[in-house]
C-alpha positions as CSV (number, residue, x, y, z in Angstrom):
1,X,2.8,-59.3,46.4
2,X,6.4,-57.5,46.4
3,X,10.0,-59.0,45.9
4,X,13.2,-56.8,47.4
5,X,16.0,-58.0,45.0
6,X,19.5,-56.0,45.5
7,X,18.0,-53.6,47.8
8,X,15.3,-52.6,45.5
9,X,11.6,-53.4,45.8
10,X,9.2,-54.7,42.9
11,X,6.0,-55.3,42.4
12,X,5.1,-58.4,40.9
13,X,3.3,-57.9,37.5
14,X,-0.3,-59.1,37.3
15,X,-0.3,-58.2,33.6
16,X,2.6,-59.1,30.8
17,X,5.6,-56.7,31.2
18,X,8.4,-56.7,28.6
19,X,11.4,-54.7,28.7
20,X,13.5,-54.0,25.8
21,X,17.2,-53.1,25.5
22,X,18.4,-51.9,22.2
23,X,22.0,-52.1,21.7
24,X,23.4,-49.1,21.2
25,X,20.5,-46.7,20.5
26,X,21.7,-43.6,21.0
27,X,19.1,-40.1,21.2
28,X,17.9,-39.3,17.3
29,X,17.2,-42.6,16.1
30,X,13.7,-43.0,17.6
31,X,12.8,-39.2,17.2
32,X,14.1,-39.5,13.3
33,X,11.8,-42.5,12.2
34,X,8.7,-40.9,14.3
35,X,9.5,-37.5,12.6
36,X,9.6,-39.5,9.3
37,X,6.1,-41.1,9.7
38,X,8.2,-44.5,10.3
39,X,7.2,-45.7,13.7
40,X,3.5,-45.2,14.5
41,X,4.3,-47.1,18.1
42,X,6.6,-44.7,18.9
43,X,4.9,-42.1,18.4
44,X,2.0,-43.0,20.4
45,X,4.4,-42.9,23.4
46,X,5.3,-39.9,23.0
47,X,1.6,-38.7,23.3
48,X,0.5,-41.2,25.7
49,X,3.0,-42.9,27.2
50,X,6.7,-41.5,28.1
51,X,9.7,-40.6,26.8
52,X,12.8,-39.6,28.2
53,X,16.1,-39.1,28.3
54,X,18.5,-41.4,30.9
55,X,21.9,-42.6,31.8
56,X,23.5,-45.7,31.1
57,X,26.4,-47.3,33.1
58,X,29.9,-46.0,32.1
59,X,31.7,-48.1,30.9
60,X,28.9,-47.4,27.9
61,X,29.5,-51.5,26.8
62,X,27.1,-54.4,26.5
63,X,27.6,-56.3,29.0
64,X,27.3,-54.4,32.1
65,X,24.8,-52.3,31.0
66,X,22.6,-55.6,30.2
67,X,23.5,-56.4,33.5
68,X,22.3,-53.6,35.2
69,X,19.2,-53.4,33.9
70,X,18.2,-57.2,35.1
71,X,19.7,-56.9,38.4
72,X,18.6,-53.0,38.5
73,X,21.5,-52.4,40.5
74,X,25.4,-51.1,39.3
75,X,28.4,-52.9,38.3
76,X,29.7,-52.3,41.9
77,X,27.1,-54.8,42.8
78,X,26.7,-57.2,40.1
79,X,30.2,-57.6,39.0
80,X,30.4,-57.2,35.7
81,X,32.7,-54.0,34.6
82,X,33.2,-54.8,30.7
83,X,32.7,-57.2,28.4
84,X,36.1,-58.2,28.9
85,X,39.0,-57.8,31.7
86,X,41.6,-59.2,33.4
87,X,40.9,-61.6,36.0
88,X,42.8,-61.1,39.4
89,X,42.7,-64.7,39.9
90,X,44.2,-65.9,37.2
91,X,46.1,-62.8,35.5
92,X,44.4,-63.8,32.4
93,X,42.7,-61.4,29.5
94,X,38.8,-63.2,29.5
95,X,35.3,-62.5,28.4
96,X,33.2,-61.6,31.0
97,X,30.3,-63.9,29.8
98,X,31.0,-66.6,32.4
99,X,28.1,-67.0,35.4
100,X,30.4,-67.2,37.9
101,X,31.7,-63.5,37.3
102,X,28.2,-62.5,38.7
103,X,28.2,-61.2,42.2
104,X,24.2,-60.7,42.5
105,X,21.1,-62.5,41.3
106,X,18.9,-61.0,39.0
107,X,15.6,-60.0,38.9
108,X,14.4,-63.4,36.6
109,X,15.7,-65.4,38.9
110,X,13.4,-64.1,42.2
111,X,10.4,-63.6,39.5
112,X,10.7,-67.5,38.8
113,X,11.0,-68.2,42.5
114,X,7.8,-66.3,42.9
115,X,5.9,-68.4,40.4
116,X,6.6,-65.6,37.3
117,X,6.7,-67.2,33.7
118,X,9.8,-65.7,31.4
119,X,10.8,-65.0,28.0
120,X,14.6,-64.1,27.6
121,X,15.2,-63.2,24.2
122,X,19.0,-61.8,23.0
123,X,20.7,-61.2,20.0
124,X,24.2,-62.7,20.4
125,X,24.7,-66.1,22.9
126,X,27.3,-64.2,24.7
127,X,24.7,-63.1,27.1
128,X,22.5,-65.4,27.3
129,X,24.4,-67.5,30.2
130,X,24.7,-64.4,32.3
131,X,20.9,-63.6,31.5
132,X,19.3,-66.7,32.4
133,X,22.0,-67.7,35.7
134,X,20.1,-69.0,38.3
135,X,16.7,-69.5,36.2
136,X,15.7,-73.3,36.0
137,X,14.8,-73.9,32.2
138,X,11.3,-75.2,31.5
139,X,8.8,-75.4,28.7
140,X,6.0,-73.1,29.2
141,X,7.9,-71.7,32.6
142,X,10.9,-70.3,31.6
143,X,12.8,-70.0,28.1
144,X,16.2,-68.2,27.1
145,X,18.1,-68.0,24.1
146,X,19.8,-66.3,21.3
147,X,18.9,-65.9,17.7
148,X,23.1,-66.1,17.3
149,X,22.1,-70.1,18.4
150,X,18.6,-70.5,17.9
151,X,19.4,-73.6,16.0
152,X,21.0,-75.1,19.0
153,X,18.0,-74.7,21.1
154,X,17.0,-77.6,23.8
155,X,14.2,-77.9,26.8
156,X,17.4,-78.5,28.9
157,X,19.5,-75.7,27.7
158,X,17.2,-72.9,26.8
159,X,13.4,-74.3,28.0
160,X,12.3,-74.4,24.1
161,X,13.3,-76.6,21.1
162,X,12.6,-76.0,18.0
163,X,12.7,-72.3,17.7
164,X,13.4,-71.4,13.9
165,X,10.2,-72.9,13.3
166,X,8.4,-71.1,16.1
167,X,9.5,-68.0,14.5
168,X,9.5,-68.8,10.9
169,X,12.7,-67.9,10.6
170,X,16.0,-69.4,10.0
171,X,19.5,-68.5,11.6
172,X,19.8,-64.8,11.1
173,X,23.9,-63.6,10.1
174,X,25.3,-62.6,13.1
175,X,26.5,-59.3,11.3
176,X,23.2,-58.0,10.1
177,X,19.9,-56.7,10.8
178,X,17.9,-59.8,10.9
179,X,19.8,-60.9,14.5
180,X,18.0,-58.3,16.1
181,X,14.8,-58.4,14.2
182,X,14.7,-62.1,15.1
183,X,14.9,-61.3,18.6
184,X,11.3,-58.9,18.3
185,X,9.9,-62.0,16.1
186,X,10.4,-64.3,18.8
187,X,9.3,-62.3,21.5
188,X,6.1,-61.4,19.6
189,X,5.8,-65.8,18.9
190,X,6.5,-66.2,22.6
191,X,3.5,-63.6,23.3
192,X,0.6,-65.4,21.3
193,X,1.8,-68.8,22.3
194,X,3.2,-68.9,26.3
195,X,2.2,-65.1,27.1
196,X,5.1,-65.0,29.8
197,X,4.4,-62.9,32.8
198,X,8.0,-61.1,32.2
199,X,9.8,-60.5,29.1
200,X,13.2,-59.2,28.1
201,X,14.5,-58.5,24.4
202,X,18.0,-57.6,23.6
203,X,19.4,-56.3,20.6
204,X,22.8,-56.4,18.7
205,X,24.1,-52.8,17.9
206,X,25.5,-53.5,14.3
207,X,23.1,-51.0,12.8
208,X,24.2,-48.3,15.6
209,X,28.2,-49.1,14.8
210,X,27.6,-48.5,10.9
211,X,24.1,-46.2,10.2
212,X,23.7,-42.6,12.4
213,X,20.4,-42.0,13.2
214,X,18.5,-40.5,10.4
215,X,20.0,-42.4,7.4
216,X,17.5,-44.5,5.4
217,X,19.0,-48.0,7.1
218,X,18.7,-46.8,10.4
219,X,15.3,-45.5,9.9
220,X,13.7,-48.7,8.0
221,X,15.6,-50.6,11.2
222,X,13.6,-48.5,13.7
223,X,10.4,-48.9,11.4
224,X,10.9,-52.8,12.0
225,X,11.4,-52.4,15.4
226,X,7.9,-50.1,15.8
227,X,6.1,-53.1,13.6
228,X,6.9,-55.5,16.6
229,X,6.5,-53.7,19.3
230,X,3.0,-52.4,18.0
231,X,2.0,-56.3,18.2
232,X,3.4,-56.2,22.0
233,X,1.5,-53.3,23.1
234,X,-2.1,-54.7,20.8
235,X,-1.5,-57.9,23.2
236,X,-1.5,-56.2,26.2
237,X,1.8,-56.2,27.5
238,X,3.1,-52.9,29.2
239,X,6.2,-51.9,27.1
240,X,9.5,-50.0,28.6
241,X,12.6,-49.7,26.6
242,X,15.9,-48.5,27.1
243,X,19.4,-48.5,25.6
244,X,22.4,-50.4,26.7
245,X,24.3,-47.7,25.5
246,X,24.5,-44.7,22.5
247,X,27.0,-44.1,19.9
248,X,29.2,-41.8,18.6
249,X,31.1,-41.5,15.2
250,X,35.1,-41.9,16.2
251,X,36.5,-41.2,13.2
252,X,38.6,-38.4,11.8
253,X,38.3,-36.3,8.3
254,X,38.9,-38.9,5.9
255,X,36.6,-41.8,7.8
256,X,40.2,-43.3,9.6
257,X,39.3,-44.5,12.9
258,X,40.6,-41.6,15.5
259,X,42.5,-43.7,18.1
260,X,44.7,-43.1,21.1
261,X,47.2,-46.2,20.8
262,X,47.8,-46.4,24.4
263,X,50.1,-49.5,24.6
264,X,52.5,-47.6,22.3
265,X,52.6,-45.1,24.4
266,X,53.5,-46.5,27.5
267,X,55.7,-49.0,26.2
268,X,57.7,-45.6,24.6
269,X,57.3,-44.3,28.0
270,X,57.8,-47.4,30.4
271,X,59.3,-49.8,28.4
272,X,57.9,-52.6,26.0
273,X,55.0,-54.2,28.0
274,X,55.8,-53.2,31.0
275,X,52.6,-51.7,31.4
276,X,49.3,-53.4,30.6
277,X,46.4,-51.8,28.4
278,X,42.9,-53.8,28.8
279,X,40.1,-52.8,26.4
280,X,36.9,-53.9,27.6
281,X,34.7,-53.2,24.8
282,X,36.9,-56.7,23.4
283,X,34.0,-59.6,22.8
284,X,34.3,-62.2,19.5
285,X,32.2,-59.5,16.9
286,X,35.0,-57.5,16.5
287,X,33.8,-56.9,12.4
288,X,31.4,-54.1,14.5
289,X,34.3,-52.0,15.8
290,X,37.8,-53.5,15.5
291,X,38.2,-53.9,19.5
292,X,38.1,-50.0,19.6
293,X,35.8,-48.2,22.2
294,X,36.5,-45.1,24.5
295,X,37.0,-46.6,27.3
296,X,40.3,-48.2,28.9
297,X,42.2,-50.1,32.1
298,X,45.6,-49.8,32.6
299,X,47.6,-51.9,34.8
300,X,51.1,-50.4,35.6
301,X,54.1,-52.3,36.9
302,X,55.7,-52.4,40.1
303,X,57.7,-48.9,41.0
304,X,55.8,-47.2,38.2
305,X,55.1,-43.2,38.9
306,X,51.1,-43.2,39.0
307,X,51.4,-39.8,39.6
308,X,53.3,-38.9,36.2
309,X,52.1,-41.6,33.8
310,X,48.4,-40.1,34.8
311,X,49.6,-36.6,33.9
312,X,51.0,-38.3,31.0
313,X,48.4,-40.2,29.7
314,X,45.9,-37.0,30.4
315,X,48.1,-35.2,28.2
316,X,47.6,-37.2,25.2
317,X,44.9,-35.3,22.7
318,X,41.4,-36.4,22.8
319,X,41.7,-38.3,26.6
320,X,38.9,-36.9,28.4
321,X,39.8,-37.8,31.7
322,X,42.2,-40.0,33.3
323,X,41.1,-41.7,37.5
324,X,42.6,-43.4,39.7
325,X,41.2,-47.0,39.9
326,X,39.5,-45.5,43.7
327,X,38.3,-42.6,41.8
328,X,36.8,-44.5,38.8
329,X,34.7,-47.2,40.7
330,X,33.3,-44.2,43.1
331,X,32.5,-42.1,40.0
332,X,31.0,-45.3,38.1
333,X,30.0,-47.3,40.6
334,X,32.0,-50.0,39.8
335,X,33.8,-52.7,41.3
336,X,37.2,-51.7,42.2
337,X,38.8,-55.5,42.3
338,X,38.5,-55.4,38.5
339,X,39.6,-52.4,37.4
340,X,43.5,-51.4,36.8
341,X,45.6,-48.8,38.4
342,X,44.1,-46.4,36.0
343,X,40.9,-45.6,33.9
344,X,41.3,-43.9,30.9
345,X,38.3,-41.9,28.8
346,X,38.5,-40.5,25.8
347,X,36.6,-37.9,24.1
348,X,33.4,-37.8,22.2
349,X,34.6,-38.7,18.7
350,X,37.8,-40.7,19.8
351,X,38.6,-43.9,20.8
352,X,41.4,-45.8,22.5
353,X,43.5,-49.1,21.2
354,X,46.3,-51.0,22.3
355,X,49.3,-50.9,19.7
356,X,48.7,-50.6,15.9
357,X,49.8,-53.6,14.8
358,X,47.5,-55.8,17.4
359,X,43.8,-54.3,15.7
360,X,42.8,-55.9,12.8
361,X,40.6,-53.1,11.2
362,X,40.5,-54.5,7.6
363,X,36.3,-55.6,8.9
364,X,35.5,-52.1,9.0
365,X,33.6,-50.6,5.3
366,X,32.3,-47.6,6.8
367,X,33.6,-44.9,9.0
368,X,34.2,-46.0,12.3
369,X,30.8,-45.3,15.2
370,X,32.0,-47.5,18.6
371,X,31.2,-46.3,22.3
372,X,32.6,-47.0,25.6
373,X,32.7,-43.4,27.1
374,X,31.2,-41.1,29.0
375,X,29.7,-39.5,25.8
376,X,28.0,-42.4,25.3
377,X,26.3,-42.4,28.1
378,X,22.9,-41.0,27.0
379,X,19.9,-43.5,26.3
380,X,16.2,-43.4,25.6
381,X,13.6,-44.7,28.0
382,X,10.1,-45.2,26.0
383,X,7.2,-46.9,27.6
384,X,3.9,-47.2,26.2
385,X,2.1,-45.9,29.6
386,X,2.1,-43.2,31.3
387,X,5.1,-43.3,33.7
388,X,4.9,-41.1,37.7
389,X,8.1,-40.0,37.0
390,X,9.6,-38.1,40.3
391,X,10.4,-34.2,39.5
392,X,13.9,-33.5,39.0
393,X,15.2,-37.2,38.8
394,X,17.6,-38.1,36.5
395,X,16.6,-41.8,35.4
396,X,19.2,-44.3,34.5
397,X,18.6,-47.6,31.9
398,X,18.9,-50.2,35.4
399,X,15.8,-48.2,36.4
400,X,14.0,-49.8,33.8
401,X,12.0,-52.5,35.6
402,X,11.3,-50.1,38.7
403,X,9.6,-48.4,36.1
404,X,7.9,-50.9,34.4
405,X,6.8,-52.4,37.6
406,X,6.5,-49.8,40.2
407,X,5.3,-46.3,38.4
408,X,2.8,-47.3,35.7
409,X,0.8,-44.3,36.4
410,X,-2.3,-45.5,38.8
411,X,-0.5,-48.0,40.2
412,X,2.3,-46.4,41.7
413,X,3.9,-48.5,44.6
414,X,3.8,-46.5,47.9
């Protein structure tokens, strides 16, 4: 039996599928622990299974990436273009983690409708509405929840009470390691006790934002990770993981955060406020990366020169390029109703703010690692089969479960 679900077709697993997204995983930090002798998994993927290099969605944030991936289909589709934005309707700054934001179902809610049994596992509860919109919660059926509020769990709510104890395994720190390594604990309890017929892990990137691939945290992180998933893979379950996004160090000789304070400079240029700077990498974890990504809207006033405040903007070192809100939601396929008159990239090892006094940077110990960009926008995709990958395609992370579903080698859908 197939499902079509946002003009893609799918095949409906007859065998335990689980698809992984870890938060900000850029290139180096899989191939450093299997180089290490750190992540045995891995490393069997890379003989027998597949592993490649894709895209993710630019803007290179949580949210719409994670969005992608479970609706395989762009932001111009599903909705969601940041983490954060301002709403036409209201003119309001918000988080995108509200349902209603959500223009197309995703692909848990037509596996349930099909008689499919999920697992939703993420690290921080600001997905986990978006994730599990449209599923009907039910012990056994269909479970979704964060390790942020596994506490808080109910059959109502989330499909499953009682989690912690499931796990063995009390409330991780939102701002550490154990948030994400609850996530593969659970999954792997979920596995061995409901067996779900689809499963989807997501990670929190606060090892990414502080460790770069190769450094002993990041490799005994990705050595956890491989412990886990070798547990998935001895159960059965055919394994494809991705990246929401990568990251990138942004800061400059001395470990200061390299930022473009593009609210100053308009307001030098156009008058205080007049102009309107939105950050979308904003969300409430802000100890990660002080609200400072590559990536920016700008909303200019009425009577403003597009024209010369792009040039002006362009100008400014370490922007990578500056679109026209047309431009930027044909180049990303995004949705143009929530984007500003301008989108503004900045360079690999740069990032963009609002004014100086309005980021509060005194959370950040190390030197600053964030994402947002285009440079960013290179992520792994691992399985533990042997993929029929199509000659000269470039895959992308919301290809994931076409993947997973559709080109397990042998069982390739015609």
């Amino acid at each position: 039996m197939d499902m079509n679900v946002n003009g893609r077709r799918y095949t409906l697993p007859e065998t335990p599928v689980v698809v992984v997204c870890v938060d900000g995983s850029e290139p180096g930090y899989i191939e450093s622990a299997v180089a290490k002798g750190r992540a045995p998994f891995f490393k069997r993927c890379w003989e027998s299974g597949t592993a490649i290099v894709g895209d993710c969605v630019v803007p290179s944030f949580t949210n719409p990436n994670n969005l992608s991936i479970v609706t395989g289909a762009p932001p111009s589709v599903h909705g969601i273009s940041g983490n954060y934005f301002l709403d036409p309707d209201t003119g309001k700054e918000v988080m995108m983690n509200d349902p209603k934001f959500l223009r197309a179902p995703t692909l848990f809610r037509e596996f349930q409708a099909r008689g499919k049994t999920l697992a939703i596992v993420t690290a921080k509860d600001k997905l986990r509405a978006l994730l599990g919109h449209g599923v009907a919660m039910a012990p056994g059926k269909a479970v979704c929840f964060s390790s942020e509020k596994s506490d808080k769990t109910t059959l109502a709510d989330n499909g499953i009470e009682n989690v912690n104890a499931l796990v063995g395994m009390g409330v991780p720190d939102v701002y550490s390691a154990g948030l994400s390594e609850f996530v593969f604990a659970a999954g792997v309890k979920l596995m061995e006790t409901m067996r779900p017929d689809v499963t989807y892990l997501s990670t929190t990137d606060y090892i990414q934002h502080k460790h770069a691939p190769g450094t002993p945290v990041a490799d005994d992180f990705y050595a956890m990770m491989d412990s886990y998933l070798a547990r998935l893979d001895a159960a059965g379950a055919t394994i494809v993981l991705t990246a929401d996004h990568g990251m990138n160090a942004k800061h400059d000789a001395a470990g200061k955060p390299d930022v473009i304070y593009l609210q100053d400079a308009l307001d030098g240029w156009l008058g205080a406020a007049a102009a309107r700077v939105i950050l979308p990498i904003t969300d409430p974890y802000v100890v990660h990366h002080g609200a400072l990504g590559s990536y920016a809207v700008v909303y200019l006033p009425a009577g403003a020169d597009a024209a010369a405040t792009r040039a002006r903007i362009a100008a400014l070192p370490g922007v990578e390029v500056v679109l026209s809100k047309g431009e930027a939601a044909a180049r990303f396929q995004l949705p143009a109703d929530r984007l500003g008159d301008l989108v503004v990239v900045s360079t690999r090892h740069k990032t963009i703010g609002t004014s100086v006094s309005r980021h509060d940077l005194s959370g950040l110990k190390e030197p600053l690692r964030s994402h947002g960009g285009i440079s960013e926008g290179r992520v792994p995709i691992v399985s533990n089969r042997k993929l029929a990958l199509e000659p000269g395609r470039t895959y992308r992370n919301f290809d994931v479960f076409d993947l997973a579903l559709n080109r397990v080698a042998g069982k390739v859908a015609a």
